[in-house]
DRENZA-634636 format. One record per residue (C-alpha): residue in three letters; x, y, z; residue number from 0. Coordinates in steps of 0.1 Angstrom, whole numbers, plus 5000, padded with zeros to 4 digits. Each point is the difference from the previous one (the first is absolute). Layout:
# residues N
('ALA' (X Y Z) NUM)
...
# end
This chain:
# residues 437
('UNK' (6954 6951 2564) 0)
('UNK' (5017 5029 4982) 1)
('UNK' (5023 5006 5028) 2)
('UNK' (5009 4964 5005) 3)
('UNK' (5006 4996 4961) 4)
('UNK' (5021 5033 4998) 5)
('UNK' (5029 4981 5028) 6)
('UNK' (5007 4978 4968) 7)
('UNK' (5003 5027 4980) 8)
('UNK' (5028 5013 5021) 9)
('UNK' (5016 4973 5005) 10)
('UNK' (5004 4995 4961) 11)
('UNK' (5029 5021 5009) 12)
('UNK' (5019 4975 5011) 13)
('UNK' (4991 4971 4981) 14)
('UNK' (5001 5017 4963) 15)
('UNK' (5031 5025 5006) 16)
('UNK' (5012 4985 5026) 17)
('UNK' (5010 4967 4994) 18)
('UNK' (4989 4994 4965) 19)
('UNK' (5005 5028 4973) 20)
('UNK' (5023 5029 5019) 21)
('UNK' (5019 4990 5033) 22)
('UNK' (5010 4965 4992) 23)
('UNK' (5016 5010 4962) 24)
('UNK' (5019 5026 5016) 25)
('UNK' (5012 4978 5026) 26)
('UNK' (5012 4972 4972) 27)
('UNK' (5015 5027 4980) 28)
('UNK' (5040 4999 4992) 29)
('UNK' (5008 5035 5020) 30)
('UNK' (4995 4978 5037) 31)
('UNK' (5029 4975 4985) 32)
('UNK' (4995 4964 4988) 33)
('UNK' (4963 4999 4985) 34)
('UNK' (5004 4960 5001) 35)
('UNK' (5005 5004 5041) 36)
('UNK' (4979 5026 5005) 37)
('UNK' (4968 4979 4983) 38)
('UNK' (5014 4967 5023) 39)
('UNK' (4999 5022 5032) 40)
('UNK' (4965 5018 4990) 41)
('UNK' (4989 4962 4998) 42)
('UNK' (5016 4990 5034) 43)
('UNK' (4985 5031 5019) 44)
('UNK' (4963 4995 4981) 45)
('UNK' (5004 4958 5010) 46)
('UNK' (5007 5013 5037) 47)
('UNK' (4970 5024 5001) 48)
('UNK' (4975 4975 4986) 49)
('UNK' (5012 4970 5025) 50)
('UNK' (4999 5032 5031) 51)
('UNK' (4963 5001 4983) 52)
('UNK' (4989 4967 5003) 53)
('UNK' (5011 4992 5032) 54)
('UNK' (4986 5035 5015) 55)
('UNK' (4965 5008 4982) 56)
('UNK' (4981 4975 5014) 57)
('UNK' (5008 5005 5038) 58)
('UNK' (4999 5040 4993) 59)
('UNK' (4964 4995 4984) 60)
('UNK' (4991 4977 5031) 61)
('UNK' (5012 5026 5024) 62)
('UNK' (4976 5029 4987) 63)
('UNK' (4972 4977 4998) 64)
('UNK' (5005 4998 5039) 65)
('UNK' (5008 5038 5004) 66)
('UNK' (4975 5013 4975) 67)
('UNK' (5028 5028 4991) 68)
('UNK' (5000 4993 4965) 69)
('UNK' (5000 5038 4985) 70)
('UNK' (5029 5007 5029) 71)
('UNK' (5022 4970 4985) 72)
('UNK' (4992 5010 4962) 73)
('UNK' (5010 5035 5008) 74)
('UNK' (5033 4985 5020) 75)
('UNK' (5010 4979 4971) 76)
('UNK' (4986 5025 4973) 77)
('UNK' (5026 5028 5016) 78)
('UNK' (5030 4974 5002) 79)
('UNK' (4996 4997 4960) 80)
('UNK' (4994 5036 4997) 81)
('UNK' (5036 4999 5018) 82)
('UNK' (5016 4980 4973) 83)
('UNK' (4985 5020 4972) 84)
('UNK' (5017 5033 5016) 85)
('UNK' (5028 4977 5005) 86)
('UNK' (5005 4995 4962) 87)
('UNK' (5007 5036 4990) 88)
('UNK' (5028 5003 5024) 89)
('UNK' (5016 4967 4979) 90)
('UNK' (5024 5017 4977) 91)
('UNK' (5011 4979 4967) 92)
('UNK' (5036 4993 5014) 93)
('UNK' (5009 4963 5013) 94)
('UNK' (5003 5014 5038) 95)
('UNK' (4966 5002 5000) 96)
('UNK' (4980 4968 4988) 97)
('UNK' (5003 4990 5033) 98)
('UNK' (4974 5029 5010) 99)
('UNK' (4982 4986 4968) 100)
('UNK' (4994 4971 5005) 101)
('UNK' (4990 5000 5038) 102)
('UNK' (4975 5023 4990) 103)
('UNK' (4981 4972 4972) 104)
('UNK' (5004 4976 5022) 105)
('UNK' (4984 5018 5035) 106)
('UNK' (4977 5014 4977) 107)
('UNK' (4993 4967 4984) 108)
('UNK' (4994 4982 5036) 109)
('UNK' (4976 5032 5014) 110)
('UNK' (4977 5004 4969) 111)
('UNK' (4991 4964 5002) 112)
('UNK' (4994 5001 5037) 113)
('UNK' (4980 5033 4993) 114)
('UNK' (4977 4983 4973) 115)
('UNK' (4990 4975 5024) 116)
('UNK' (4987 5028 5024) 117)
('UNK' (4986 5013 4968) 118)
('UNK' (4982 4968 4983) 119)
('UNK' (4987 4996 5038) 120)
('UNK' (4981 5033 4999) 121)
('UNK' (4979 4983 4966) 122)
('UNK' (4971 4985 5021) 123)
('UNK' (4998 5034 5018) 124)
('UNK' (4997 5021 4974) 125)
('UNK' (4976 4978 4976) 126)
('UNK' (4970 4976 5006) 127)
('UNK' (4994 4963 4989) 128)
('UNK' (4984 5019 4966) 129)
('UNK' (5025 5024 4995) 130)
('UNK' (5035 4985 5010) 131)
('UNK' (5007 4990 4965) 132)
('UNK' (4995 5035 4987) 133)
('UNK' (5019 5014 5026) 134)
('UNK' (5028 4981 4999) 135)
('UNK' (4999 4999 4958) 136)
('UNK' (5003 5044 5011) 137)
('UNK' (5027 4998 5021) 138)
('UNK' (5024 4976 4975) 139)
('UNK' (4992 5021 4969) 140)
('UNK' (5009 5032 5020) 141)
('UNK' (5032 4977 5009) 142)
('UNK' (5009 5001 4958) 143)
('UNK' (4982 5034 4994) 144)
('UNK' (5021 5020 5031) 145)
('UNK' (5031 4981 4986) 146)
('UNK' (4997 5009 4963) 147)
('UNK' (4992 5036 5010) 148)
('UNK' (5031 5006 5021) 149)
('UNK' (5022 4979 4973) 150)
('UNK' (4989 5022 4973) 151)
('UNK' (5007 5033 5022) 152)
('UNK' (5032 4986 5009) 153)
('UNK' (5014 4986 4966) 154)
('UNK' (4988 5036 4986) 155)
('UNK' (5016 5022 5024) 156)
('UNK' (5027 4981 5014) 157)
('UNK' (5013 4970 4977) 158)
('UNK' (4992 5002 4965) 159)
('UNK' (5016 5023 4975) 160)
('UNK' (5021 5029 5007) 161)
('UNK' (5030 5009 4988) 162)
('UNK' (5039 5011 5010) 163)
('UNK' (5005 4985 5034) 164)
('UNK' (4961 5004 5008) 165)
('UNK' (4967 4976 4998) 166)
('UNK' (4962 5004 4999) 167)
('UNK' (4978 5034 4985) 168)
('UNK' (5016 5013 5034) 169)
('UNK' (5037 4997 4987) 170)
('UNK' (5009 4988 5037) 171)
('UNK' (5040 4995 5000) 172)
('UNK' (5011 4963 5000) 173)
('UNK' (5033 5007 5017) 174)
('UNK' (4995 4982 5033) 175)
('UNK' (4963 4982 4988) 176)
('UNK' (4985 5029 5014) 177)
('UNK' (4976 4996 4974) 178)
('UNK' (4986 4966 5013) 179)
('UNK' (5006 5013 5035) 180)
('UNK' (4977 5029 4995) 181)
('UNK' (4973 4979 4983) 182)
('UNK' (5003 4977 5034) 183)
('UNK' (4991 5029 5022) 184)
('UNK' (4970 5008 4978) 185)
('UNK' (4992 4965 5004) 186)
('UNK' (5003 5002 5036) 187)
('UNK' (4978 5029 5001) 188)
('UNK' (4975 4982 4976) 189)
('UNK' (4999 4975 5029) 190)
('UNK' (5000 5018 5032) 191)
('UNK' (4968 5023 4979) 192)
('UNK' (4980 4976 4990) 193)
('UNK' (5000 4973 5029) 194)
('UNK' (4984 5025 5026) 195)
('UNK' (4962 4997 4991) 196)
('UNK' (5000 4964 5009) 197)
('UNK' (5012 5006 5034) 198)
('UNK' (4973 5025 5005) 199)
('UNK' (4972 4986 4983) 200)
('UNK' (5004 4960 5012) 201)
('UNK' (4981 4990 5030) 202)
('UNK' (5015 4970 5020) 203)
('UNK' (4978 4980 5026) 204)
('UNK' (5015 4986 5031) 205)
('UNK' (5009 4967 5002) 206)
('UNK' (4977 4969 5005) 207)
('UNK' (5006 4994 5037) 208)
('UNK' (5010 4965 4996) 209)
('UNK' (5032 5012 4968) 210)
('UNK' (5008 5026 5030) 211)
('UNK' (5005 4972 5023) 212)
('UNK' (5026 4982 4981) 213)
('UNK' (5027 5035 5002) 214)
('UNK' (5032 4984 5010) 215)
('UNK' (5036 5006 4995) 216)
('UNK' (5016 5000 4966) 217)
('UNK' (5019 4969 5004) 218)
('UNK' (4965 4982 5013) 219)
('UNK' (4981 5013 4970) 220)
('UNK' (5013 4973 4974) 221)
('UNK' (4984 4976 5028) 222)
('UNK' (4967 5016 5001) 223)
('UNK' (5009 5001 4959) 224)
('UNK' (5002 4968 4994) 225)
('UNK' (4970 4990 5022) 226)
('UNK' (4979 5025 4984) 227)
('UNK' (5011 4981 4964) 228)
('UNK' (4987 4969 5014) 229)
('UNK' (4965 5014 5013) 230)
('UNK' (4999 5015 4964) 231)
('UNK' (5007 4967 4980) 232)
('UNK' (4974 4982 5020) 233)
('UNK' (4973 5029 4999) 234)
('UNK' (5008 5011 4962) 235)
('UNK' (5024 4974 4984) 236)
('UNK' (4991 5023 4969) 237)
('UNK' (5019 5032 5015) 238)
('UNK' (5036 4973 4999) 239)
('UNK' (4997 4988 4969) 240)
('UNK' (4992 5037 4982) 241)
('UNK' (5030 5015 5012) 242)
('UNK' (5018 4966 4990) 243)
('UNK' (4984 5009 4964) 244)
('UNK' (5002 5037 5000) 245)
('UNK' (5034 5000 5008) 246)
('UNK' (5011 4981 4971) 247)
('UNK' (4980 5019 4974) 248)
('UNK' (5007 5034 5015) 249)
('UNK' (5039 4989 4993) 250)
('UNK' (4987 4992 4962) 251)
('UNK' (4985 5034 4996) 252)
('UNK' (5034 5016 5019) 253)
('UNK' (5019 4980 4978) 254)
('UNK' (4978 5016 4967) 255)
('UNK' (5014 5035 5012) 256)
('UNK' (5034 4991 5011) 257)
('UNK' (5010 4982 4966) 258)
('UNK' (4977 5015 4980) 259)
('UNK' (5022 5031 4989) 260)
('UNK' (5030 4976 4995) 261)
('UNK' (4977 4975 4977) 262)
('UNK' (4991 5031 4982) 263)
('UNK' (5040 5011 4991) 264)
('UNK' (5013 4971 4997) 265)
('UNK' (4978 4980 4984) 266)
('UNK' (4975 5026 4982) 267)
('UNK' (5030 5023 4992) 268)
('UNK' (4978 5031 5018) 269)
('UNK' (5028 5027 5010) 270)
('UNK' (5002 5014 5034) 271)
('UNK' (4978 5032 4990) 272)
('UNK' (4975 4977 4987) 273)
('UNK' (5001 4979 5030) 274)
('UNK' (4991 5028 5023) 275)
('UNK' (4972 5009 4975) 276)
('UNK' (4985 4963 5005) 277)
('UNK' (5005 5000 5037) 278)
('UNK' (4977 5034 5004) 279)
('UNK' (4977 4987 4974) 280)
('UNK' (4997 4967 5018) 281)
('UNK' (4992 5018 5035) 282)
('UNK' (4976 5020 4982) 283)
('UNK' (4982 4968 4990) 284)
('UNK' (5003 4980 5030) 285)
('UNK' (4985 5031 5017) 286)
('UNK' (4970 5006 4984) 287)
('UNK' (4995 4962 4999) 288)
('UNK' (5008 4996 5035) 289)
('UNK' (4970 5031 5014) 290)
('UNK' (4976 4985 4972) 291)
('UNK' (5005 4960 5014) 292)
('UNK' (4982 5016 5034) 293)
('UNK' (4967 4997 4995) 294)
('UNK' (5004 4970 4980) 295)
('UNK' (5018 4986 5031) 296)
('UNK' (4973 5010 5024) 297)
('UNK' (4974 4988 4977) 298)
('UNK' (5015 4964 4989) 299)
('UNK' (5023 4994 5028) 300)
('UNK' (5040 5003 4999) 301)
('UNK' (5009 4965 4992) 302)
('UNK' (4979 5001 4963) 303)
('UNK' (5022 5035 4996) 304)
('UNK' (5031 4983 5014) 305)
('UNK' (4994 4966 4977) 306)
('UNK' (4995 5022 4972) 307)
('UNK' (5030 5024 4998) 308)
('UNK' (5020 4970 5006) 309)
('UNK' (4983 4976 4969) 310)
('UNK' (5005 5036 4979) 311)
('UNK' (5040 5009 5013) 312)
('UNK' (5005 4959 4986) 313)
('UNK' (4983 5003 4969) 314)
('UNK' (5016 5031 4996) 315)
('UNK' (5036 4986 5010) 316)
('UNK' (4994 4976 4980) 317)
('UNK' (4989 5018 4966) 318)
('UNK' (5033 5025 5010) 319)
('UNK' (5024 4965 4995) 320)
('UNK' (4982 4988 4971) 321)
('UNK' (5005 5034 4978) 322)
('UNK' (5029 5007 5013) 323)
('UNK' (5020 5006 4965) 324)
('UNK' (4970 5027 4991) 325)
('UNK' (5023 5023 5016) 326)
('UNK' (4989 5030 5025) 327)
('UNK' (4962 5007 4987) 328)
('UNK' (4994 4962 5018) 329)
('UNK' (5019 5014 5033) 330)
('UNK' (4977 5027 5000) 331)
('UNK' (4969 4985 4991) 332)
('UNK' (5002 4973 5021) 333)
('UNK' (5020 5018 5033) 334)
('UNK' (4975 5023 5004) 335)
('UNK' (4968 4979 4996) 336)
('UNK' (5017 4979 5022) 337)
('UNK' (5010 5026 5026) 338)
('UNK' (4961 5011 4999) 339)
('UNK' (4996 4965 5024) 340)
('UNK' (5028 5006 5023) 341)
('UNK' (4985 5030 5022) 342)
('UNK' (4964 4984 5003) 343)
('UNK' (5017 4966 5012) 344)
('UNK' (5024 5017 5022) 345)
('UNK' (4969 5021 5016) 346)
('UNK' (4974 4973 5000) 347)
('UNK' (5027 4975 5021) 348)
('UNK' (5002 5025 5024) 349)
('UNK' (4960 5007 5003) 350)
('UNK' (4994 4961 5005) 351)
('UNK' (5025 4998 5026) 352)
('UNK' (4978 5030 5017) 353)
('UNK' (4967 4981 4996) 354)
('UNK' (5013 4964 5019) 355)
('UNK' (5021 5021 5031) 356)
('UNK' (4989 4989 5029) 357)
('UNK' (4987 5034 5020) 358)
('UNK' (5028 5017 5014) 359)
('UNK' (5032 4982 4987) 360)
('UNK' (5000 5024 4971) 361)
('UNK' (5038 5005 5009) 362)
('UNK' (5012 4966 5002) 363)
('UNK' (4985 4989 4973) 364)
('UNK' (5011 5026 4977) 365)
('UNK' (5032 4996 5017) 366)
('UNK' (5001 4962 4989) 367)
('UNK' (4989 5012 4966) 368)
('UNK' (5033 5022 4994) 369)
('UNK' (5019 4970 5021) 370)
('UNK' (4989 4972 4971) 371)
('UNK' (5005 5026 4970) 372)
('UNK' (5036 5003 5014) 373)
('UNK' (5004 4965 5003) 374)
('UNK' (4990 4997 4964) 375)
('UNK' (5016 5026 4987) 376)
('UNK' (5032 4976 4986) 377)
('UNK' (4977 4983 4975) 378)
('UNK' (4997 5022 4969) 379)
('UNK' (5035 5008 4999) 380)
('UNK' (5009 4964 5004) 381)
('UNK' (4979 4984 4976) 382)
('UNK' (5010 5032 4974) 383)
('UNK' (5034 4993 5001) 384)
('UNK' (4993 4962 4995) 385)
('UNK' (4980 4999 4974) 386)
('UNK' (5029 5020 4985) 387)
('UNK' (5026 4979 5012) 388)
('UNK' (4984 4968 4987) 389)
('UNK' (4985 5018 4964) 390)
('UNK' (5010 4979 4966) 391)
('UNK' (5005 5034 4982) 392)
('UNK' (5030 5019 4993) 393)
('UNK' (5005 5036 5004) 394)
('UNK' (4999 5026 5023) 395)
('UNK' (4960 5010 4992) 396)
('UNK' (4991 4963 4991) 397)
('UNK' (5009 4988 5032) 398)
('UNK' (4991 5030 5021) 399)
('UNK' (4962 4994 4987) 400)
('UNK' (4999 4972 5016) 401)
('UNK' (5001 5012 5033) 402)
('UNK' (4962 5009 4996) 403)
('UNK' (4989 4967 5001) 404)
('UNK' (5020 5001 5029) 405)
('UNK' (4976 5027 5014) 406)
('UNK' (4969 4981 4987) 407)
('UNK' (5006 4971 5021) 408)
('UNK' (4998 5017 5030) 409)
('UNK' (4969 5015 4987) 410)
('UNK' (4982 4970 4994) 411)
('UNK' (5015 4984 5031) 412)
('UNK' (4983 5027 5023) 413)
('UNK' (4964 4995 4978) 414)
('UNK' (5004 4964 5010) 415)
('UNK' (5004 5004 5035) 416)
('UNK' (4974 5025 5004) 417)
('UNK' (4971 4981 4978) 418)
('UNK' (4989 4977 5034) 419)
('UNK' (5005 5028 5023) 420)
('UNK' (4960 5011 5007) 421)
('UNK' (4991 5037 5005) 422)
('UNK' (4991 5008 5033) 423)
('UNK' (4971 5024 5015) 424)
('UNK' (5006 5029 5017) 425)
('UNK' (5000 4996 5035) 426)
('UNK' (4990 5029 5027) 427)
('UNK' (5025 5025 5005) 428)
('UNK' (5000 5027 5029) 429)
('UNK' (4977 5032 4990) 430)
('UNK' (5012 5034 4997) 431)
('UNK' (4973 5020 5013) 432)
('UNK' (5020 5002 5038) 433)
('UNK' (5033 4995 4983) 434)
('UNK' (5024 5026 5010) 435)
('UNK' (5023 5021 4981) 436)
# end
């Protein structure tokens, strides 16, 4: 379990200084030219990776359900993002080189989404049907913990403070952004460290011989794709409809983290420090929430956990709009009790996809499950902006507020799709006593 867990808290790496806090604000910033252009191509190149994702992740889930080399694809993939994280200290902050930039968010992007479906597909293997809640709850929270660690290190020694030409306790010079491409490499070394023990530790059993019979050529896969979706709507209609449901309010609790930090500044009036402070606070929160909702999850079930953290993030959005003119103590109050739900919903859906898999189309599924959350993922920021666009109120923070019952629709939308969907029992999987290495 430890070692499974510890591949999310590498990978953190990417996700927090990659293309949230670090990487992607130095790619936006002024010194690579037009700030305006540069955020419309970051959101061309991210668009790209996420449709490359959808249409791939399923059929490269399918295909190592029939190949059973799911650690020798997760290692693959986990390398070519290892490659884009080396990539992004060679990216120098001069316009000739957002190019380099902004290939390597968007490669990165496309392989760490096809390496968390061979990831999520080792869950069943490395838990039981009374432990795969508590599992999974350990490897999310080491997801926040790994990524608040390395953030912290990297703001400290590399990004925050300093003084004539130089940033961080380390007083790295800023001439050429070597300071945010020397905090890359350490990232990259944070990752290539701490993914090993998973590839070590994991045992993987063959495949069932009747997956192994449906190999076939790439091209033929979405074929043997889409036939496999039909077997799986008529065996276990319930497997459809929670990925129609978890995708939707898995794009609610993206959207509570993509906008929160602008709801924050704009409307709350937080400054930037302040909104870095919440952001490490929240993780902290949704952290020890997320490894506490385990045993809960394996005790009660996921969808209980899942209908919870969804009722508490809307009574929580809710009670944000309502005090609103309170000022910031009502941001924070209510942000982080509210950010206390989003890790145990986001690990709970993916434990009560693991309990209805069929046996040995762990791949596929997952795959399907990264497919629909890309399919989704246009919801938040559409309904945001619209709830802005269409708000009564005048003023930049008046109307910007609005945009989070924007974000609570497509809370509340997800809850209702996933109320009828009926939790499934575990079904027999392969045993690992024979499995190899």
């Amino acid at each position: 379990m430890a070692a499974w867990g510890f591949w999310d808290w590498a990978f953190s790496a990417f996700n927090a200084v990659a293309t949230t806090f670090v990487f992607n604000t130095y790619l936006s910033g002024p010194a690579f030219g037009d700030p305006a252009r540069e955020s419309e191509l970051l959101g061309v190149f991210t668009a790209v990776a996420g449709v490359i994702i959808a249409v791939v992740a399923p059929v490269a889930g399918q295909r190592i359900d029939t190949s059973g080399r799911r650690k020798l694809w997760l290692g693959v993939n986990s390398a070519v993002v290892l490659i884009c994280l080396l990539g992004m200290a060679f990216v120098r902050n001069q316009p000739g080189y957002l190019w380099l930039g902004l290939a390597c968010v968007a490669v990165g992007t496309v392989f760490y989404e096809l390496a968390s479906v061979f990831y999520n597909s080792l869950l069943p293997l490395v838990s039981t049907p009374k432990t795969v809640g508590k599992v999974s709850a350990f490897g999310w929270s080491m997801g926040y913990f790994g990524g608040i660690v390395l953030l912290i290190i990297i703001l400290v020694g590399f990004v925050l403070g300093g003084s004539h030409g130089t940033a961080g306790l380390l007083h790295v010079p800023k001439a050429g952004g070597l300071y945010v491409r020397l905090a890359m490499l350490v990232a990259t070394a944070w990752a290539a460290g701490f993914a090993l023990p998973v590839f070590f530790a994991v045992k993987v059993p063959p495949p069932a011989a009747a997956v192994a019979a449906e190999r076939t050529g790439f091209l033929a896969s979405y074929g043997v794709l889409l036939a496999n979706v039909r077997d799986i709507w008529r065996l276990s209609p319930n497997t459809i409809w929670f990925l129609l449901a978890s995708a939707i309010f898995r794009d609610g609790l993206t959207g509570v983290f993509t906008f929160g930090g602008v709801i924050g500044h704009v409307v709350f009036g937080l400054s930037t420090t302040k909104v870095l402070m919440f952001g490490i606070a929240a993780n902290v929160i949704a952290g020890l929430a997320t490894v506490s909702s385990g045993p809960l999850d394996d005790r009660v079930g996921p969808k209980p956990l899942i209908v919870t953290s969804l009722a508490g993030m809307s009574v929580c959005t809710i009670g944000l709009f309502a005090t609103r003119a309170q000022g910031a103590i009502v941001f924070w109050i209510f942000g982080l009790i509210l950010c206390a739900f989003v890790g145990p919903a986001q690990s709970a859906s993916r434990t009560f996809l693991a309990r209805i898999i069929p046996a040995g189309r762990e791949g596929e599924v997952f795959g399907l499950y990264a497919t629909t959350g890309r399919a989704a993922i246009w919801m938040s920021p559409a309904l945001y902006s619209l709830a802005i666009a269409i708000s009564p109120a005048t003023g930049t923070a008046a109307r910007t507020s609005w945009g989070i019952l924007g974000i609570l629709v497509v809370i509340l939308a997800g809850l209702a799709v996933l109320l009828p969907v009926k939790p499934g029992q575990s079904l027999p999987r392969p045993g690992l006593d024979d499995a190899p290495a």
